[in-house]
VEXKOL-39495 format. One line per field, with one value per residue (C-alpha): residue number from 1; residue in one letter; chain; z, y, x. Coordinates in Angstrom, 1 decimal, decimal comma, always signed. Layout:
<sites>
k	[NUM ...];
r	[A ...];
c	[A ...];
up	[Z ...];
north	[Y ...];
east	[X ...];
</sites>
This chain:
<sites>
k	[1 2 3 4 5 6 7 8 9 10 11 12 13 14 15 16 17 18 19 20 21 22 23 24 25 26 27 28 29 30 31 32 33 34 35 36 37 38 39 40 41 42 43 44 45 46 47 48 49 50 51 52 53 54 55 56 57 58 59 60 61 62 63 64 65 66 67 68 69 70 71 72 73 74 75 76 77 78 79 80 81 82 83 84 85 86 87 88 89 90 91 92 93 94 95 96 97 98 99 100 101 102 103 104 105 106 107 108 109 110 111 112 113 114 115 116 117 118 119 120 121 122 123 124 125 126 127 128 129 130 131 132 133 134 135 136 137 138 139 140 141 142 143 144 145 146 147 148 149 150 151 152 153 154 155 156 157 158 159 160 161 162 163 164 165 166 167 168 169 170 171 172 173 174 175 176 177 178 179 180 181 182 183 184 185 186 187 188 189 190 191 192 193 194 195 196 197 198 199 200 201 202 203 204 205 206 207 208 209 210 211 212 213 214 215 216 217 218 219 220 221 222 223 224 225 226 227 228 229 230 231 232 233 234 235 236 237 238 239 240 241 242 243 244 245 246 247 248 249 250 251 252];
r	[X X X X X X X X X X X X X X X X X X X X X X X X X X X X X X X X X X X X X X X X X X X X X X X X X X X X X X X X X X X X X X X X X X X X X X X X X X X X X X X X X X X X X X X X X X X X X X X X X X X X X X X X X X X X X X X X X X X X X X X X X X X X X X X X X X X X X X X X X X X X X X X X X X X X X X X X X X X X X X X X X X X X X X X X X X X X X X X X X X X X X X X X X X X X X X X X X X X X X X X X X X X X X X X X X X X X X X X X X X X X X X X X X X X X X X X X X X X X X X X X X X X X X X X X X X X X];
c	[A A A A A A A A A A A A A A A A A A A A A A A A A A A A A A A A A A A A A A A A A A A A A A A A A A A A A A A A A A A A A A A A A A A A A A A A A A A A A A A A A A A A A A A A A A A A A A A A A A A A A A A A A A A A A A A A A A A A A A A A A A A A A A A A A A A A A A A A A A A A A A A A A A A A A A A A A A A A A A A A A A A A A A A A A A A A A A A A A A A A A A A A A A A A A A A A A A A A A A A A A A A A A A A A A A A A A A A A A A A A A A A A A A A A A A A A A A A A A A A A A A A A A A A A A A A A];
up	[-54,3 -54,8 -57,6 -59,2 -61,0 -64,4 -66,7 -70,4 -70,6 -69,2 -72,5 -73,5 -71,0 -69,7 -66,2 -64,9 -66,4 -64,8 -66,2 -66,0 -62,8 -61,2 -58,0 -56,1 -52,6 -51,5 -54,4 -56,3 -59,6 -59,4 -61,8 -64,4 -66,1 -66,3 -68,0 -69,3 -69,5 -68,4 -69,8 -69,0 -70,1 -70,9 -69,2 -68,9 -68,3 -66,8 -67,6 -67,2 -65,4 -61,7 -60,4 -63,5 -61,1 -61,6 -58,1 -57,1 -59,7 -58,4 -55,0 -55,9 -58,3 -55,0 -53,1 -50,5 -52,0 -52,9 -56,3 -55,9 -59,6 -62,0 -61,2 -60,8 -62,9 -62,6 -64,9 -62,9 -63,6 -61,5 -57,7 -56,0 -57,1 -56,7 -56,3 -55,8 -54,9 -55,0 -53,7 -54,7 -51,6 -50,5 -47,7 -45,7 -42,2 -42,1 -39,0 -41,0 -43,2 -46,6 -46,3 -43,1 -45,5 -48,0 -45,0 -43,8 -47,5 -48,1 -44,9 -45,6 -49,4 -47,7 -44,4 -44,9 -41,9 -40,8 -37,4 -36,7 -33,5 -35,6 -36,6 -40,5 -41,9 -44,2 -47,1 -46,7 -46,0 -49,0 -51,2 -49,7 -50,8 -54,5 -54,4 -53,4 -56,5 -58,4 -57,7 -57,6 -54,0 -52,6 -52,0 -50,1 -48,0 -44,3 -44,7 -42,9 -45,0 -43,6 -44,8 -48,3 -51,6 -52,9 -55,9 -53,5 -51,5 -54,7 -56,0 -52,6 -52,6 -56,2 -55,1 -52,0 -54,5 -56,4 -53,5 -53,5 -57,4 -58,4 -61,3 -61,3 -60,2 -59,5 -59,8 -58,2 -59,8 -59,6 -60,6 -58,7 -56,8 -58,7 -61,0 -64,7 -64,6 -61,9 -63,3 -66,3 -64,8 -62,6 -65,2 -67,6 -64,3 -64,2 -68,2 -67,9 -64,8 -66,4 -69,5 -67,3 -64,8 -67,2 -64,6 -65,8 -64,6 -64,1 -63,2 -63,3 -64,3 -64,5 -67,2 -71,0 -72,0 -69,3 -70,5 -74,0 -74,3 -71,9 -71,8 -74,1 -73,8 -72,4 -71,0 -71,2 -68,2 -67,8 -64,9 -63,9 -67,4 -70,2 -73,1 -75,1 -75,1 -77,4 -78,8 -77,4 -81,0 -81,0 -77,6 -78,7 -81,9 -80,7 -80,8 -78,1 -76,0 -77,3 -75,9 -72,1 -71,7 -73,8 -75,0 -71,3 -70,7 -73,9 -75,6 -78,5];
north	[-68,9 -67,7 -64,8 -64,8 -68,1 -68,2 -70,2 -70,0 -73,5 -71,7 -69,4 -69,2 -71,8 -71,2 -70,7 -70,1 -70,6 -67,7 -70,1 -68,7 -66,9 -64,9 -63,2 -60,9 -59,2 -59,4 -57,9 -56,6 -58,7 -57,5 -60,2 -62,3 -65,3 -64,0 -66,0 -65,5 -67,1 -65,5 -67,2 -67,2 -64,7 -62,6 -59,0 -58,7 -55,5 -55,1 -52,0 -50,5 -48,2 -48,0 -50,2 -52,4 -55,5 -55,6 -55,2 -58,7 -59,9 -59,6 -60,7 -63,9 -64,9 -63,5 -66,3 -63,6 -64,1 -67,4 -66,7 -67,9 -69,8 -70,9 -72,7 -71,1 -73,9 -74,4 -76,6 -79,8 -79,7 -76,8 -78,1 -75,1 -72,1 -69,0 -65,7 -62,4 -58,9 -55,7 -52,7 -49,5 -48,5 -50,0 -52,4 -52,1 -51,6 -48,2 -48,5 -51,7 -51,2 -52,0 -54,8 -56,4 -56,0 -58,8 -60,5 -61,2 -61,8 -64,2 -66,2 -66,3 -67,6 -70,4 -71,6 -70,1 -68,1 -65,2 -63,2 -60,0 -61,5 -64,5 -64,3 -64,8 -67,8 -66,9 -68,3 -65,7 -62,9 -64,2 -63,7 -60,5 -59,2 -60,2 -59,1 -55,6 -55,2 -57,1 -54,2 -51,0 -51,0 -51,4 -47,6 -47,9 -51,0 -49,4 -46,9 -47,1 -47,6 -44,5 -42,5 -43,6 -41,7 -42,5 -44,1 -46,2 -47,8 -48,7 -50,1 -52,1 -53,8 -54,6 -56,6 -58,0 -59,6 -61,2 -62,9 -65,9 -66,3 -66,5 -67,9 -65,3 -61,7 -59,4 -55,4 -53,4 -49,6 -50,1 -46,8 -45,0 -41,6 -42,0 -39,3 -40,0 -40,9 -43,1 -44,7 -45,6 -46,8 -49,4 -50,8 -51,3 -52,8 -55,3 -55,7 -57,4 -59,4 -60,7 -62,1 -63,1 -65,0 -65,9 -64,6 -64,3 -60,4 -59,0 -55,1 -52,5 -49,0 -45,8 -44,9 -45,8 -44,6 -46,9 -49,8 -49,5 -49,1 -52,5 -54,9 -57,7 -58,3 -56,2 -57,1 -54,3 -54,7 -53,3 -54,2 -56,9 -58,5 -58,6 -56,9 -56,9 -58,5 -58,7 -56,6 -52,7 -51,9 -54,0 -52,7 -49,3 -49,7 -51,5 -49,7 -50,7 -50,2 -46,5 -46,0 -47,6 -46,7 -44,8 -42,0 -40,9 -41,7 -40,4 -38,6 -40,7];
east	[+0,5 +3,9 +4,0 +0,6 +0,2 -0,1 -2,9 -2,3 -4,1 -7,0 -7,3 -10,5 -12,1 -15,8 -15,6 -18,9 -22,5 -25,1 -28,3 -32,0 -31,3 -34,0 -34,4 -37,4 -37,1 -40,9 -43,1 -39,9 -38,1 -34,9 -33,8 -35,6 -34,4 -31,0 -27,8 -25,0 -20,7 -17,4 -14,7 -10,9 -9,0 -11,9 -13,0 -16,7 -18,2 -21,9 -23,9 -27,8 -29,1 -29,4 -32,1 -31,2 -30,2 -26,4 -25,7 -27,6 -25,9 -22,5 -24,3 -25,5 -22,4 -19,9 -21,9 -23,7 -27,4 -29,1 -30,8 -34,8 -34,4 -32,1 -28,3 -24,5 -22,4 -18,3 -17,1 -16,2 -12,1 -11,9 -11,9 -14,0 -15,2 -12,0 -13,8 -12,1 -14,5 -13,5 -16,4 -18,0 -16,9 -13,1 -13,0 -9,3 -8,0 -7,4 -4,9 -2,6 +0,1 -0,2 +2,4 -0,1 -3,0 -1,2 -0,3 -3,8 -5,1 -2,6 -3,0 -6,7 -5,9 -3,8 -5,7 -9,3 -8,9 -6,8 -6,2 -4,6 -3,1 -1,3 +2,0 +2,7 +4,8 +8,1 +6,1 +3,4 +6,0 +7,8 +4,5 +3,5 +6,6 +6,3 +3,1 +4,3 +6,5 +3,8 +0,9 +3,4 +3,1 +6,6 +7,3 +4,1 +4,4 +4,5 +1,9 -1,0 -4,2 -5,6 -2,2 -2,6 -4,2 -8,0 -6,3 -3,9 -6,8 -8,0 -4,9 -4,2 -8,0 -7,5 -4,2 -5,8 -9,0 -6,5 -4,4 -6,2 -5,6 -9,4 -11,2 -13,7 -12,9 -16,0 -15,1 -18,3 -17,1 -13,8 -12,9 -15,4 -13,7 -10,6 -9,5 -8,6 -5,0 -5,6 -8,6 -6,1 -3,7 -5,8 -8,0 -4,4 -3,3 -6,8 -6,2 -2,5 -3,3 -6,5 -4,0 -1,1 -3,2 -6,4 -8,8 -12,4 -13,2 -16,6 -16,9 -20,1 -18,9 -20,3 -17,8 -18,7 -15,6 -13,4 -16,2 -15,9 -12,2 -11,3 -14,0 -14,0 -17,7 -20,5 -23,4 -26,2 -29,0 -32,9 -35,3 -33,4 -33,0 -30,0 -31,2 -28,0 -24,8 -21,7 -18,3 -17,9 -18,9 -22,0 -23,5 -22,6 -24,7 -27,5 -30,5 -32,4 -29,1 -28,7 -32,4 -32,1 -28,9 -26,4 -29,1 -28,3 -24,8 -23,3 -25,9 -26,3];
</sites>
């Protein structure tokens, strides 16, 4: 990757098929017969209660569960599945500098593997650099992880998911512990990547108001099945929805 590529042929393309996915731990159904498409270009939001299964979700499309039923399809044109994950809780090296993080994410992107006792080639230097002015994180590229702001952790795993330039990028409560500007400001930052590069995103969210104002789509989940899906302003005014989920939420 040099600067993050972009895909305007991918407009619009299906990316992944979830198809009739189900999974149980022991006695437990935490999801039932369970599909749905993310298409290029597009952001998907997940929502339900907790309990509701989104979590496994994200789990068995990020490749870290096995689903007991049902198939994962990518479209054969694309050569291997691209996946970027971002956490409720962020994942860094508190004692590397931002600049090391990109370092390490890029050299992973490129070989597969990465080591903090390698040294980095001038390509990936040369990419972790546009990547710094890329994310807004220049001003901050030889703090240590553990120096930086909440909101700046955030910022710096969002640009370290996308380093790899994925297909598919999964975002677990991305603006969870962030306060309201900076909640903003990173999901504007995930809307205008998601267009430039023609990532497919996938995100849970606490937040109707952050769900409803950037997702494309929304996907509404109960006891491990999707009850609704469609526009912000056809979840919002779906009745069933309004009972398992928003009655409690937003008070409707």
């Amino acid at each position: 990757m040099s600067k993050t590529q972009t895909s305007p042929e991918l407009k619009g393309c299906l990316v992944l098929s979830v198809q009739g996915v189900g999974k149980s731990y022991d006695s437990f159904q935490a999801l039932q017969d369970l599909s749905l498409e993310l298409h290029a270009g597009e952001i998907t939001a997940v929502i339900g209660p907790n309990g509701a299964g989104k979590s496994t979700l994200f789990k068995i499309i990020g490749g870290e569960l096995t689903p007991d039923q049902g198939l994962l399809v990518w479209p054969s044109h694309f050569k291997r599945a691209r996946i970027g994950r971002t956490y409720q809780l962020a994942e860094i090296f508190r004692h590397l500098s931002v600049l090391d993080h990109l370092h390490l994410a890029l050299q992973a992107a490129s070989s597969g593997t990465w080591s903090l006792f390698s040294s980095f080639s001038s390509e990936v230097h040369t990419q972790a650099l546009e990547m710094l002015v890329e994310f807004d994180l220049k001003h901050l590229s030889h703090q240590r992880a553990s120096e930086l702001s909440y909101g700046d952790v955030r910022k710096l795993e969002f640009a370290l998911a996308c380093a790899a330039n994925p297909l598919v990028l999964l975002m677990d409560e991305p603006s969870s512990g962030m306060i309201e500007p900076e909640r903003l400001a990173l999901m504007h930052s995930v809307r205008a990547w998601c267009e430039r590069t023609q990532c497919a995103v996938l995100f849970t969210e606490h937040s109707p108001e952050l769900v409803f104002e950037f997702a494309h789509k929304v996907l509404v989940m109960s006891a491990g099945r999707l009850i609704a899906q469609g526009s912000p302003q056809e979840v919002q005014n779906d009745p069933q929805v309004q009972s398992v989920y928003l009655k409690t939420k937003v008070g409707v």
